[in-house]
C-alpha positions in Angstrom: 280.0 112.9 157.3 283.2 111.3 156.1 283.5 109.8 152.6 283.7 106.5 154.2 280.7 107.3 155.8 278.7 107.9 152.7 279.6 105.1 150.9 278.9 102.5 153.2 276.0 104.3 155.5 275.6 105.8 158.7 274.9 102.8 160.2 278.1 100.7 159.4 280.9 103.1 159.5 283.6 100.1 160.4 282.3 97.3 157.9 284.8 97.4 155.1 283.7 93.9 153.2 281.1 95.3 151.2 283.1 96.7 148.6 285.3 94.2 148.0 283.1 91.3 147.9 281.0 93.2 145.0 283.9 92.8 142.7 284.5 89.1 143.6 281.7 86.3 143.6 284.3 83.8 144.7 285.6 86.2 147.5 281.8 86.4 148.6 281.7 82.5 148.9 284.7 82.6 151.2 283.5 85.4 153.1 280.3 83.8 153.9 281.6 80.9 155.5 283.9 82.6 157.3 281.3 85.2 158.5 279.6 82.1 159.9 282.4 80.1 161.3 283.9 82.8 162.8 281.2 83.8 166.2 280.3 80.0 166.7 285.0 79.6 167.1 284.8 82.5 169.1 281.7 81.5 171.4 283.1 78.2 171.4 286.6 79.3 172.5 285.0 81.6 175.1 282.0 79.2 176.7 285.1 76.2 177.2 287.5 79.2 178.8 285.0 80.5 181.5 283.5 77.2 182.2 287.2 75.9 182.9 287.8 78.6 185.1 284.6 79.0 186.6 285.4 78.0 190.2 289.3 79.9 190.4 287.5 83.4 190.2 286.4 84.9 192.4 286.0 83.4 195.4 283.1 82.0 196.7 281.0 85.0 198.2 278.1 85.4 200.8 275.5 86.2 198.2 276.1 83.4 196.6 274.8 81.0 199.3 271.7 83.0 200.1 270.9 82.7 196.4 271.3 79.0 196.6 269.8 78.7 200.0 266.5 80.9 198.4 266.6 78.5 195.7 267.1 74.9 197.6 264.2 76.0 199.7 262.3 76.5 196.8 262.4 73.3 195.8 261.2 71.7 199.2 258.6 74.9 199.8 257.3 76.3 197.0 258.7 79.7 198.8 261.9 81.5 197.9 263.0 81.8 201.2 265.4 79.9 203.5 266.8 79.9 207.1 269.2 82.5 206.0 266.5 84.7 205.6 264.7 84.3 209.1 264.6 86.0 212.3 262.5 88.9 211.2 260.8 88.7 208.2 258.4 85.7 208.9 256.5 87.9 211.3 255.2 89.7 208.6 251.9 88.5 206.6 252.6 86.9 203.4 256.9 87.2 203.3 257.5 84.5 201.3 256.6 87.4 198.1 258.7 89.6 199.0 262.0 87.8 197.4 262.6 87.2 193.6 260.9 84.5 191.9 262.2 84.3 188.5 265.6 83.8 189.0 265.1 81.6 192.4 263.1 79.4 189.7 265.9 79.5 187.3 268.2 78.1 190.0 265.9 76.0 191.1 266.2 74.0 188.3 269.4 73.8 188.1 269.6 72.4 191.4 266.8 69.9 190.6 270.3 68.0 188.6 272.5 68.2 192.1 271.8 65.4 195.2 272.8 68.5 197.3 273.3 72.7 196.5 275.8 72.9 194.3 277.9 76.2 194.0 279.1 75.3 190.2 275.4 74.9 189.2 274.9 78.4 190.7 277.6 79.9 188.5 276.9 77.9 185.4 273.7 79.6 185.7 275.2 83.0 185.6 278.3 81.5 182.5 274.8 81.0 181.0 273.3 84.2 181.3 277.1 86.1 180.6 276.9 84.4 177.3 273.6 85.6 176.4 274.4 89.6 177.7 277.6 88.2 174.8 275.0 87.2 172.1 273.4 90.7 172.6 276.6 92.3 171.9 277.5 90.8 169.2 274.1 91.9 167.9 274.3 95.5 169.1 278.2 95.4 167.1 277.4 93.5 164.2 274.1 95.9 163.8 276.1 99.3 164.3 279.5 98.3 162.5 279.3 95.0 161.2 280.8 91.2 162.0 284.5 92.6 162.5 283.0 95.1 165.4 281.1 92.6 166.7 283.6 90.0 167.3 286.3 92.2 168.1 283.3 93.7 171.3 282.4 90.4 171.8 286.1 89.4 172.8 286.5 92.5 174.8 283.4 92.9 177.0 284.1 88.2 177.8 287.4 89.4 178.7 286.9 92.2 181.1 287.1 92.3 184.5 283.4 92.8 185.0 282.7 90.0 183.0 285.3 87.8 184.7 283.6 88.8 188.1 280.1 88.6 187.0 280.1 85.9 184.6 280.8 83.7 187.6 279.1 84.5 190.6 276.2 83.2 191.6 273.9 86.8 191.7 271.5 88.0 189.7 273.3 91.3 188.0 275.0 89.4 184.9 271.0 88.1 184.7 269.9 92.3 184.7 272.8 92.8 182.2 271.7 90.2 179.6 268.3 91.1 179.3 269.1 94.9 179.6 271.6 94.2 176.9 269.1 91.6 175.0 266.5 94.7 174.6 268.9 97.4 173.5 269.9 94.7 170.8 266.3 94.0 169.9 265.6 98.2 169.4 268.6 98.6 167.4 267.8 95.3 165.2 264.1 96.4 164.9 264.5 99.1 161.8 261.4 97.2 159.9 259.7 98.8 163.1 257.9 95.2 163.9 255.4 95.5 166.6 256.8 92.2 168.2 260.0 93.2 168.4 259.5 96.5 170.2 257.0 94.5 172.9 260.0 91.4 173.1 262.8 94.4 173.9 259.9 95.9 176.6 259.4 92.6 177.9 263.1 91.8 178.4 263.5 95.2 180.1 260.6 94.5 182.7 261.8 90.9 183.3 265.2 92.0 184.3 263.9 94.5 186.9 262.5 90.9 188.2 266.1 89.6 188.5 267.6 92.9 189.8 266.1 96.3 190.4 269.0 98.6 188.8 268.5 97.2 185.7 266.0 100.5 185.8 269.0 102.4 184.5 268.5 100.8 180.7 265.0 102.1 180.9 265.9 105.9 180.4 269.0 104.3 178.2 266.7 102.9 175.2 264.5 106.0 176.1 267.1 108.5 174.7 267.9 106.0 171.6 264.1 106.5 170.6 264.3 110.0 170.7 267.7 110.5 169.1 265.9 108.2 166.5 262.7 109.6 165.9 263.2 113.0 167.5 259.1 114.2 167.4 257.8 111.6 165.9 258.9 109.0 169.0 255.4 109.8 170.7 253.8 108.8 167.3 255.3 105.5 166.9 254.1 102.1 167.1 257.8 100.6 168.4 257.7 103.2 171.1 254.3 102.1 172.5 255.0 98.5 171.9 258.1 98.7 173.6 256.6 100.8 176.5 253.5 97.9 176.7 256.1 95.2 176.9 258.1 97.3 179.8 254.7 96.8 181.8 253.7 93.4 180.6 256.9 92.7 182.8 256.2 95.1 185.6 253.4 93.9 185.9 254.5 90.1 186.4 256.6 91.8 188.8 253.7 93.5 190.6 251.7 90.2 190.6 254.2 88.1 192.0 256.3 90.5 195.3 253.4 93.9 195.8 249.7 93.1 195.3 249.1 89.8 197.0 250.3 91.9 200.3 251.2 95.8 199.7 251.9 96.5 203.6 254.1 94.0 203.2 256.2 94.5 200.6 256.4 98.7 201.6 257.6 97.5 205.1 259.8 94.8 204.2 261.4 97.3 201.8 261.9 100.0 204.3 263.5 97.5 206.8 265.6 95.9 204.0 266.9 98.4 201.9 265.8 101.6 202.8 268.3 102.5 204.8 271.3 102.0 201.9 269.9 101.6 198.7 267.7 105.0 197.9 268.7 106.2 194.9 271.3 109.4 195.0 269.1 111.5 192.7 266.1 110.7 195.2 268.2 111.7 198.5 268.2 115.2 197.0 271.2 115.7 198.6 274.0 117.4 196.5 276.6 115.5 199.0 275.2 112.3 198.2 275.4 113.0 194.7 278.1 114.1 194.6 279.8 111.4 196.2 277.8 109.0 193.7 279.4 110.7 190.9 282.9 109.9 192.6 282.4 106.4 193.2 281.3 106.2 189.7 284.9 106.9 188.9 286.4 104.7 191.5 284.5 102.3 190.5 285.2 102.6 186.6 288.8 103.0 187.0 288.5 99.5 189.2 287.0 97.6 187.0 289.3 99.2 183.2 292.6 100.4 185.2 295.3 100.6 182.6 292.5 100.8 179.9 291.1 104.3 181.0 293.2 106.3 178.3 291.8 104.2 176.0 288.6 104.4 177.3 288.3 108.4 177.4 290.4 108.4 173.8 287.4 106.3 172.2 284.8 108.4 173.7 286.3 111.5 172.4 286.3 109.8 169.2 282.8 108.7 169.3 282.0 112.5 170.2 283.8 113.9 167.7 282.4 111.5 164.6 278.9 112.4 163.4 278.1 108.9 162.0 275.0 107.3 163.3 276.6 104.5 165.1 279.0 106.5 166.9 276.0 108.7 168.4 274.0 105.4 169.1 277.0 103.9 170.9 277.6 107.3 172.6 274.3 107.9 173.9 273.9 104.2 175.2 277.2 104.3 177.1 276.7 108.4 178.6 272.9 107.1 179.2 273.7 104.2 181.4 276.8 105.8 183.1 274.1 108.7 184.3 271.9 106.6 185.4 274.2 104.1 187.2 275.6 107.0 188.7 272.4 108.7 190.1 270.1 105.6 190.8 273.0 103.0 192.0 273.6 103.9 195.9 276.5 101.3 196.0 279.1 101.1 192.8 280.5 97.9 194.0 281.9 95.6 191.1 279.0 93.4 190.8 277.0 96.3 189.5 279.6 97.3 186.9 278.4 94.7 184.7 275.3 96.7 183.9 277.7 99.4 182.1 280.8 98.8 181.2 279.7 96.6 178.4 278.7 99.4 176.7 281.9 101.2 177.2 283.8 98.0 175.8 281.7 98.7 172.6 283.0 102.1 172.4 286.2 101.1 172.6 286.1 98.2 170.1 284.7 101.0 167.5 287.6 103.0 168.4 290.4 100.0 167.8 288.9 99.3 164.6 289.3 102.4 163.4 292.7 102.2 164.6 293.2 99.2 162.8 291.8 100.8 159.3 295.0 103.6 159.8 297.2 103.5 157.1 300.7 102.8 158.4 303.3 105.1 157.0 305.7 104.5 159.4 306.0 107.8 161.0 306.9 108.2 164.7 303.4 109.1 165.2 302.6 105.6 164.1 304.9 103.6 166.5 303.0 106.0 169.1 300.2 105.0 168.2 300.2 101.6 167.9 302.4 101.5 171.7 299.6 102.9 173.1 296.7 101.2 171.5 298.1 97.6 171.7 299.8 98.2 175.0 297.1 99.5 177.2 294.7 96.1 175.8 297.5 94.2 176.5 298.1 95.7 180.1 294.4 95.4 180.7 293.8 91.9 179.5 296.9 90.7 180.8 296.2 92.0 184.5 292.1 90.9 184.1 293.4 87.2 183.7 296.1 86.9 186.1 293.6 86.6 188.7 293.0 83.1 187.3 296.6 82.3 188.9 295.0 82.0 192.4 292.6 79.2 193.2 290.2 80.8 195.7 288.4 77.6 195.8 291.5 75.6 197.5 290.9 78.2 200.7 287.3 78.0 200.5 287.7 74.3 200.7 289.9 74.6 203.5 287.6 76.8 205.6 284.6 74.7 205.3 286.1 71.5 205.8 287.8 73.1 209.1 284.5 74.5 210.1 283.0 71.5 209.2 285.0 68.7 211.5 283.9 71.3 214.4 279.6 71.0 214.2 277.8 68.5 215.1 274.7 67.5 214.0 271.8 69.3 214.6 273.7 72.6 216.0 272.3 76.1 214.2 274.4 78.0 213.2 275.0 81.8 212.9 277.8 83.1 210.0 278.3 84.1 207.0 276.3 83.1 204.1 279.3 81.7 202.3 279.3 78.4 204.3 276.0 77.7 203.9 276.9 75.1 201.1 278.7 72.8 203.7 275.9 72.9 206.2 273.0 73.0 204.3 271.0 70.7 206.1 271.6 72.6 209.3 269.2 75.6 210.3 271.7 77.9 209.0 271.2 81.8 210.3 272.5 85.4 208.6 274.6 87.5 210.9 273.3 90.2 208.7 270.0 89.6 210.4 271.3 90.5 213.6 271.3 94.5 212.7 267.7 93.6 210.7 266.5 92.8 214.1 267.8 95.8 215.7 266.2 97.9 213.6 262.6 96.2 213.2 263.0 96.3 217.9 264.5 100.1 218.1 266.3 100.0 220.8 267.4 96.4 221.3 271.3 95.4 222.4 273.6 92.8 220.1 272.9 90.3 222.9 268.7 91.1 222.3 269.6 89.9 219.0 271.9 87.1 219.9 268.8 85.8 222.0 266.2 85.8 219.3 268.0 83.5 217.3 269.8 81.3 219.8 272.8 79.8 217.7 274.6 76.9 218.9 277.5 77.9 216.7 279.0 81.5 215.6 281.5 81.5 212.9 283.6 84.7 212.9 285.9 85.2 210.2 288.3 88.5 208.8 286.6 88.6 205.3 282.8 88.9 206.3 281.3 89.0 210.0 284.6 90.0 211.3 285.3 92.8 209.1 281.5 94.3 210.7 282.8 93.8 213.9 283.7 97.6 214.6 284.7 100.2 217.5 282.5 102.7 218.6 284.4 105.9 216.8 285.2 103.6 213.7 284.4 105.4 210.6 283.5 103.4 207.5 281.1 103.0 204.0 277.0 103.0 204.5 277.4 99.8 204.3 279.6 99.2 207.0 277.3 102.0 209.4 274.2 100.0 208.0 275.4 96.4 209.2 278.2 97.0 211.6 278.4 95.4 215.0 279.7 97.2 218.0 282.7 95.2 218.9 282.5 96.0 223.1 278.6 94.3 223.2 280.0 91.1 220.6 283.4 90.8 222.5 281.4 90.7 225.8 278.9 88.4 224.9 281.8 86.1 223.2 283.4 86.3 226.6 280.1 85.7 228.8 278.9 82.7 226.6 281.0 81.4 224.1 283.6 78.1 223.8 285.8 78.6 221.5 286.1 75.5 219.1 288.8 76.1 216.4 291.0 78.7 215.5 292.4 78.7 211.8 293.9 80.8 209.0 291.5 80.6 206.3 293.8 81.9 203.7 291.4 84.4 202.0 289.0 84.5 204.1 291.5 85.3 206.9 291.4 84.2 211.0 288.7 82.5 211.6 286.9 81.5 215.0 284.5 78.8 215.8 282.6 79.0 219.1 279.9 77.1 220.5 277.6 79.0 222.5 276.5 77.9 226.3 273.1 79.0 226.3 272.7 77.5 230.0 275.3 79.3 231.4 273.1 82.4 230.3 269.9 80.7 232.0 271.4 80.3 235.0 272.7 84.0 234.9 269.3 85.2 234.5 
């Protein structure tokens, strides 16, 4: 252990203000209001930033509008589940439990405030929840290295490109994150070992398997911190226990609500639905598939940091090489997560980075202020190293917020305003998700449910499919449908084998029963094709 280390603690290795506030009372007066002035500027500064540029980034996506079609529905129904969701899942006894209810409540609410669904309440929901999974870091920071740590993680993590993504789009990941986050902070901030505490950080785990399954990777997470901790004593402890009761306080909840009112149910429904791309990697059992996993991991890491991976590797191999108590909490948190996104994740698209790179970001901010303790002797070495420290955050922030440039609302506009001159009232609709918002009060169907429908009647064509829901109207555009539409020999992604639609049977089926309507550029959301659908040319076919 360093002499830094021993004079201030294991557990604060970064916080220099002790020791000169002893020697000044004054200096203490200052610092005190400072230490409070200084997170509510910084949360201030950060909740008027994201809410300004809520709607530019990113654009509007197709999850978004089956969240907010579960959650309108809620709010006529009872039931978290809309016409986005039909086709096949009705037919099964008791459906309407097989979808989230917590966070279809929590937009529900939200919604209560709009005349019609609202894409901004949506997000504002998830600003919310980004600056709790922000409150939780600051309290991890402030806990392991004090306020300097904490802001200085606070500023990175609302400023990365997860954030930026995840922060404002309307799922339910920055909502796993946060209360992941939220009981991590409640362990670490729980060193009088208070029984409430360790069943609250439980509690907040559990709940956020509620709003997304792969929140299960902070489970083994604040596992390992309570053994690292305790060592033999964990099985011993009261906090361990607590905490574990409070993990199944909120399984349980979970339990209540989607698998015992109808088990066949929710096993089949799970099989149809995810089964086929979401198993786990370590569950396949399959060193290919793992392997793979642990590539995408990178892919997806170097996505989502870019010009910050030196840094990030350079403060990991920091954190290894220290032996202070907070640098092996930090460590094990960040390693712990990374493993487990990597081998219980299927997918590592950037919506699920959220649930680790925070942790990373803390790392990192550990590392800068050390950097920023340095004495400068103005060596070479030191023009090095401040180039490389202040010019990869630079780089990184710099290209996270030039996204901002863009207004991917202005094409979203656009496209549903073009689509929108085309319908007429009454006409169902098959598309995208994303355009649900415009014709809300339409019965609005999935495309995705086509291949759902496939695989709960083995053996049925695209046109099988195309019957069983009858559309008046299919929207095809390059970003979503379209880019499913695929050739016979066309390799892609699982989730492209999972979904995809063979383009002979749709082109043929266009070309048998479809009048085309509109053709338009939809800026980001590329060509897109309107068609009405001539249902009685079919009949009289038959």
């Amino acid at each position: 252990m360093s002499k830094h280390d021993k004079q201030h603690g294991e557990g604060e290795p970064f916080d220099m203000a002790q020791d000169r506030s002893r020697t000044c009372p004054r200096l203490v007066e200052q610092m005190s209001t400072r230490n409070r002035l200084a997170p509510i500027l910084l949360f201030a500064f950060l909740s008027a930033f994201h809410l300004l540029t809520l709607m530019r980034f990113p654009a509007p996506f197709v999850d978004e509008g089956w969240n907010a079609g579960r959650a309108w529905a809620f709010l006529q129904t009872g039931w978290p589940f809309s016409t986005l969701d039909m086709g096949v899942i009705e037919k099964f006894e008791g459906y309407w439990t097989f979808f989230p209810r917590l966070p279809v409540w929590i937009h529900g609410q939200v919604l209560r405030l709009s005349a019609t669904p609202s894409l901004l309440a949506m997000r504002i929901v998830s600003l919310a929840f980004g600056l709790v999974l922000l409150g939780a870091i600051y309290a991890i920071a402030k806990r392991l290295g004090g306020q300097r740590l904490a802001l200085l993680s606070v500023l990175l993590v609302s400023m990365s490109w997860p954030f930026l993504y995840s922060a404002h789009l309307a799922r339910t990941d920055i909502m796993a994150a946060a209360l992941g986050f939220a009981a991590v902070a409640l362990y670490l901030n729980n060193k009088c070992a208070h029984l409430w505490k360790s069943l609250l950080s439980g509690l907040c785990l559990g709940l956020a398997y509620e709003m997304h399954a792969h929140s299960a990777i902070f489970g083994p997470a604040i596992v390992a911190l309570f053994f690292v901790d305790l060592r033999q004593k964990t099985l011993r402890s009261r906090s361990f226990w607590g905490f574990l009761a409070g993990v199944l306080i909120g399984l349980g909840l979970y339990a209540a609500w989607h698998i015992l009112p109808y088990p066949q149910t929710y096993h089949t429904l799970n099989q149809l639905t995810f089964a086929v791309h979401h198993v786990p990697p370590i569950l396949t059992l399959d060193p290919q598939v793992i392997v793979q996993a642990i590539g995408d991991m990178g892919r997806m890491l170097y996505a989502a940091y870019q010009p910050l991976i030196p840094l990030v590797i350079w403060a990991i191999v920091l954190a290894a090489k220290r032996h202070s108590k907070a640098d092996k909490t930090l460590l094990v948190l960040a390693v712990s997560l990374a493993a487990g996104h990597t081998l219980l994740i299927r997918n590592k698209f950037m919506y699920y980075a959220i649930l680790v790179t925070p942790a990373l970001d803390l790392i990192v901010a550990a590392a800068v202020l050390r950097f920023l303790q340095h004495r400068w002797r103005g060596r070479l070495y030191d023009y090095a190293y401040h180039v490389f420290v202040w010019g990869l955050l630079a780089a990184s922030i710099a290209l996270n917020l030039s996204v901002l440039r863009m207004d991917f609302q202005a094409d979203y506009r656009l496209a549903q305003s073009r689509i929108n001159q085309v319908v007429q009232p009454g006409e169902s609709i098959m598309a995208a998700q994303v355009y649900w918002f415009g014709l809300y009060d339409h019965v609005y169907y999935s495309w995705e449910k086509l291949r759902l429908y496939q695989r709960y009647e083995p053996g049925s064509t695209l046109e099988d499919a195309l019957r069983h829901f009858y559309p008046d109207i299919i929207i095809i555009d390059d970003k979503f449908l379209g880019s499913f539409i695929v050739d016979p020999d066309q390799e892609g992604d699982l989730y492209l084998e999972t979904l995809g639609l063979p383009r002979p049977e749709m082109e043929a089926f266009l070309q048998r029963y479809a009048n085309p309507l509109t053709t338009f550029d939809g800026g980001y959301y590329g060509q897109m094709r309107v068609y009405r659908i001539n249902w009685e040319e079919r009949r009289n076919d038959d």
